[in-house]
Kinemage of the C-alpha trace (Angstrom):
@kinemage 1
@onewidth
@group {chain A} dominant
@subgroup {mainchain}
@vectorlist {calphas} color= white
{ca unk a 1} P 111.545 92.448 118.113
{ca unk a 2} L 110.777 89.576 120.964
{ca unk a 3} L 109.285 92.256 124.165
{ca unk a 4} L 111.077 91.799 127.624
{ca unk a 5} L 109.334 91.554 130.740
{ca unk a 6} L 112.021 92.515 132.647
{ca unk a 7} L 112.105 96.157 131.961
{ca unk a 8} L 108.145 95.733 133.066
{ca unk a 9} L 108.571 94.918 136.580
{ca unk a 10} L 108.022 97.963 139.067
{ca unk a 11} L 108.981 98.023 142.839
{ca unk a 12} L 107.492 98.369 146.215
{ca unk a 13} L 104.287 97.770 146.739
{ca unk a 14} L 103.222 96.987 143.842
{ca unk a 15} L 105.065 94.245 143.265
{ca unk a 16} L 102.964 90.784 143.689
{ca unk a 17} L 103.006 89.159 147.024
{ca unk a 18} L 104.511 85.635 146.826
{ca unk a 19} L 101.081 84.002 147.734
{ca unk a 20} L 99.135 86.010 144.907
{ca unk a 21} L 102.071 84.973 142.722
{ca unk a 22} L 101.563 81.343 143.153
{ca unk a 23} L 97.933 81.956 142.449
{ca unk a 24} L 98.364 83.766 139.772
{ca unk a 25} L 100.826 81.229 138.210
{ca unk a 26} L 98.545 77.940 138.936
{ca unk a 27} L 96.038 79.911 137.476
{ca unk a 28} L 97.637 80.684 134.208
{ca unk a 29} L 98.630 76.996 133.554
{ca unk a 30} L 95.424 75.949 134.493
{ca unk a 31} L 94.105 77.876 131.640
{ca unk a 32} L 97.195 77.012 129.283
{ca unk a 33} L 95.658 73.520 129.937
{ca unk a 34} L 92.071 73.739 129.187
{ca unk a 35} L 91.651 76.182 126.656
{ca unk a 36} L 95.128 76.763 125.153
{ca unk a 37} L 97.785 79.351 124.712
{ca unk a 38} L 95.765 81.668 121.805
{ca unk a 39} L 92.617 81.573 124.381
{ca unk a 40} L 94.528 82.049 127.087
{ca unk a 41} L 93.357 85.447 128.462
{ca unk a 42} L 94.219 87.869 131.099
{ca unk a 43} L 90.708 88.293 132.485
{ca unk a 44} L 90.415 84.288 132.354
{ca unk a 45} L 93.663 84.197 134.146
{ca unk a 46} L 92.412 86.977 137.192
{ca unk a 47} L 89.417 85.078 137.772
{ca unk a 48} L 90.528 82.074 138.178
{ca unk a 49} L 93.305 83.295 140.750
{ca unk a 50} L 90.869 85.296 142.486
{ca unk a 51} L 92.725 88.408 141.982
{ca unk a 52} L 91.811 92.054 140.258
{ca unk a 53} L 92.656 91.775 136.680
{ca unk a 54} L 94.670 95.052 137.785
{ca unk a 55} L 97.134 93.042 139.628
{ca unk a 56} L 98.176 91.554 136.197
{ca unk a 57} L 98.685 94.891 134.878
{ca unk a 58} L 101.093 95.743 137.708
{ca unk a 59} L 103.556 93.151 136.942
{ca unk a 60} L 102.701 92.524 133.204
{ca unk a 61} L 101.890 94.780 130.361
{ca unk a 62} L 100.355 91.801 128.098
{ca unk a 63} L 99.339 87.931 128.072
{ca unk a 64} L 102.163 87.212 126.065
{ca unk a 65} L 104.613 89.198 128.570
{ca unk a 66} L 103.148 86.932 131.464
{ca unk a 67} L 102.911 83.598 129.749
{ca unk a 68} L 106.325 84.386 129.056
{ca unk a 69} L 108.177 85.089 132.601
{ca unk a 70} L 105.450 82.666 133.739
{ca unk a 71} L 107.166 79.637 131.357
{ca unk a 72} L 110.832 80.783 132.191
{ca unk a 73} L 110.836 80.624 135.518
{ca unk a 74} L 108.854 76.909 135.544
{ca unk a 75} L 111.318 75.607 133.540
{ca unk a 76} L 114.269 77.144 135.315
{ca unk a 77} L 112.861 75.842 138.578
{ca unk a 78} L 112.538 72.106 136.848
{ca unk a 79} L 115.719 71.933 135.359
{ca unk a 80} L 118.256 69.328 136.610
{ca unk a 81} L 121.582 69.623 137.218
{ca unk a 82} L 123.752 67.652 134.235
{ca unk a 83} L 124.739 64.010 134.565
{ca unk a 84} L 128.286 63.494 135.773
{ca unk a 85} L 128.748 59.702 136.095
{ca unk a 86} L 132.076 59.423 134.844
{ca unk a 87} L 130.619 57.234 132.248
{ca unk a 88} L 129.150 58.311 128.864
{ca unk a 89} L 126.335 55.653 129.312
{ca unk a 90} L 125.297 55.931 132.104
{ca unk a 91} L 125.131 60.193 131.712
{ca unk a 92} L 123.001 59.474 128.726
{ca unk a 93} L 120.922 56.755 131.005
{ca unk a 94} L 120.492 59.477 133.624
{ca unk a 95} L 119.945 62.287 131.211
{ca unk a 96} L 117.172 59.904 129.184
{ca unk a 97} L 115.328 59.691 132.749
{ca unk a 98} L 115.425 63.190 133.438
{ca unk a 99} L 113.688 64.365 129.977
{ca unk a 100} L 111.114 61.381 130.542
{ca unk a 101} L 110.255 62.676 133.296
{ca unk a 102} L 109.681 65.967 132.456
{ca unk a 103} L 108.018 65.219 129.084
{ca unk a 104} L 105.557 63.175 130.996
{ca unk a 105} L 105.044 65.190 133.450
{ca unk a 106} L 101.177 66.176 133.367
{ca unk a 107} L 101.590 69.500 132.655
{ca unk a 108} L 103.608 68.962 130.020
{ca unk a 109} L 101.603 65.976 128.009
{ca unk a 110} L 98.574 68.546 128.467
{ca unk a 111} L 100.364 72.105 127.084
{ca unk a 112} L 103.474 71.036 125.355
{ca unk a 113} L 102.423 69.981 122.078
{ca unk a 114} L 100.154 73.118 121.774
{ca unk a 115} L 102.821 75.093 122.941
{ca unk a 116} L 105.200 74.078 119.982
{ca unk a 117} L 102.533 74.703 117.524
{ca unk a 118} L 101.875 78.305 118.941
{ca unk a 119} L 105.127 79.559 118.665
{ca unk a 120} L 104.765 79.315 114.800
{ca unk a 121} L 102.655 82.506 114.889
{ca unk a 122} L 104.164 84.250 118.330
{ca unk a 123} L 107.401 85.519 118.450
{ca unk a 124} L 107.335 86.065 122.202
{ca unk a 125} L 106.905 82.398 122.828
{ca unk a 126} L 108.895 81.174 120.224
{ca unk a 127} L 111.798 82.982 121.843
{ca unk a 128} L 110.846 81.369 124.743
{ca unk a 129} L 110.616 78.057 124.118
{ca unk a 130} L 114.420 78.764 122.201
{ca unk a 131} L 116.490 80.100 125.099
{ca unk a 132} L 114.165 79.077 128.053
{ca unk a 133} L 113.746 75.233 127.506
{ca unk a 134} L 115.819 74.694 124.159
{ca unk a 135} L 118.752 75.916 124.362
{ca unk a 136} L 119.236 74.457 128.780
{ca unk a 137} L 118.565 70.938 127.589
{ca unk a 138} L 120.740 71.035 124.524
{ca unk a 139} L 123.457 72.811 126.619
{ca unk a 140} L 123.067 69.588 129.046
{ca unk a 141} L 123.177 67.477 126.108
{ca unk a 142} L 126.629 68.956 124.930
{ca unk a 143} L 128.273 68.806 128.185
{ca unk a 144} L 128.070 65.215 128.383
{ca unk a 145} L 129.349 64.649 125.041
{ca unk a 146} L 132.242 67.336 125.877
{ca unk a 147} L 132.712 65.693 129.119
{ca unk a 148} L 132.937 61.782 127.557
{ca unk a 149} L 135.695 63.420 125.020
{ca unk a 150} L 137.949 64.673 127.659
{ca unk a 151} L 137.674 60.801 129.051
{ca unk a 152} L 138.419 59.613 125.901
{ca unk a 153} L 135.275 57.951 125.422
{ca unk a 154} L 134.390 59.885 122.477
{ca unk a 155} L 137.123 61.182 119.657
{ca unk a 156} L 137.550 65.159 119.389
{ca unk a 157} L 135.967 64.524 116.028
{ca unk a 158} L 132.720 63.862 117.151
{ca unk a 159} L 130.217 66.363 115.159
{ca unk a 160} L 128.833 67.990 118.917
{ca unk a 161} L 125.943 69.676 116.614
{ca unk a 162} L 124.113 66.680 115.222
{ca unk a 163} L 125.065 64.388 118.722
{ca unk a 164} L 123.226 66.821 120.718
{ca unk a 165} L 120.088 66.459 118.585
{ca unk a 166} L 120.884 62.622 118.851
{ca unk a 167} L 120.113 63.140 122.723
{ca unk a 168} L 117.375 65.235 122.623
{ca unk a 169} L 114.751 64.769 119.949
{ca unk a 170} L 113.823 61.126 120.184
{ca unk a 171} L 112.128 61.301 123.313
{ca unk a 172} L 110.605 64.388 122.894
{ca unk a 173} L 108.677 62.962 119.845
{ca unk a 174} L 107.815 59.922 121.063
{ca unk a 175} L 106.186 61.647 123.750
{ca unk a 176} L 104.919 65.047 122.077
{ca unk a 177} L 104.200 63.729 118.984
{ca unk a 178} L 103.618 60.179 118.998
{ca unk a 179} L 102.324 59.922 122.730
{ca unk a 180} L 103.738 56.546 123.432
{ca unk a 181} L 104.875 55.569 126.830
{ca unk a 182} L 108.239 55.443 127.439
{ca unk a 183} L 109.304 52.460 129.522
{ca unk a 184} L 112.504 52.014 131.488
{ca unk a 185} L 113.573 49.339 128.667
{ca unk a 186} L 112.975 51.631 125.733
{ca unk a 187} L 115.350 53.819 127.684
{ca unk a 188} L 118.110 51.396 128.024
{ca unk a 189} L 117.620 50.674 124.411
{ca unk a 190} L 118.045 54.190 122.965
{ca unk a 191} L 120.961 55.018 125.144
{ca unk a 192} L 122.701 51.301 123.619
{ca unk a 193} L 121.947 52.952 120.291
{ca unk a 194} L 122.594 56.383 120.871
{ca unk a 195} L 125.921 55.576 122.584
{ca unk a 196} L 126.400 53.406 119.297
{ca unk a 197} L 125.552 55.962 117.059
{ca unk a 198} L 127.764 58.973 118.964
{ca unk a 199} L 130.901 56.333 118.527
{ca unk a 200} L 129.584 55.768 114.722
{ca unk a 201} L 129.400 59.469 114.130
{ca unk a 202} L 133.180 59.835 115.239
{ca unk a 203} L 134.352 57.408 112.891
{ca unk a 204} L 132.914 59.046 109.827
């Protein structure tokens, strides 16, 4: 059973000033960053914020508790809202831009690909890495191709399953797996193709 943090939050004073918050969360990426999620610890985390390892304890019961609220909420504050061109190309243009930039966002290139490997062993982070940063991009992902059907640009027989993974796992291996750089002409080219490919999928 995946722990909630939300049922570990108390009130009043004790909750976490917004300053000590911010330190607390720079910190904990910081260390995400240089020594990895397994390492990752809540004394490391205290120190380098310059806070009582207490004040962890107030908010959050364990590492995994805190690593988890701490990755929700930086990917809800980083998510975009959808593409609404009125075109289907130029959505998935816009759409390609957005996940380049956040795959190559620093952070990201430094914690991403350990993240992903991580989850294999820890439920809590598997979770969320499913319904925190999954399951918003793929929900992105299916509103364009639901929004370029009701245009017509797509047939209702479009399988919506397989063209959202079109959309969103090509660029996230090429830059968590492959590290490559991903120029503004490999972007045009993948949304010629994917557009291509969508219309092909239809016709099956």
């Amino acid at each position: 059973m995946v722990d909630s943090t939300e049922g570990n939050r108390v009130s009043g004073g004790a909750v976490l000033r917004p300053r000590v918050t911010d330190a607390i969360t720079d910190a904990a990426f910081a260390e995400l960053a240089e020594t990895g999620y397994a390492r990752t610890s809540m004394d490391a985390v205290a120190r380098r914020a310059g806070v009582g390892k207490a004040a962890l304890y107030r908010r959050w019961r364990s590492k995994q508790a805190m690593l988890a609220e701490l990755i929700r909420d930086k990917v809800a504050d980083a998510l975009p809202p959808t593409p609404d061109t009125g075109a289907l190309r130029t959505d998935l243009r816009d759409l390609f831009a957005t996940f380049r930039a956040q795959l190559t966002h620093p952070l990201i290139t430094r914690i991403g690909a350990g993240l992903l490997a991580e989850a294999e062993h820890d439920a809590t982070l598997a979770e969320v890495l499913q319904t925190g940063v999954a399951e918003p991009r793929r929900a992105a992902a299916r509103a364009i191709l639901c929004a370029a059907i009701d245009r017509g640009e797509l047939p209702s027989g479009v399988e919506l399953e397989l063209g959202t993974d079109l959309l969103i796992a090509p660029l996230a291996f090429r830059a968590l797996v492959l590290k490559r750089p991903i120029e503004d002409e490999y972007l045009d080219a993948l949304t010629r193709a994917i557009e291509a490919a969508l219309k092909g999928l239809a016709q099956r």
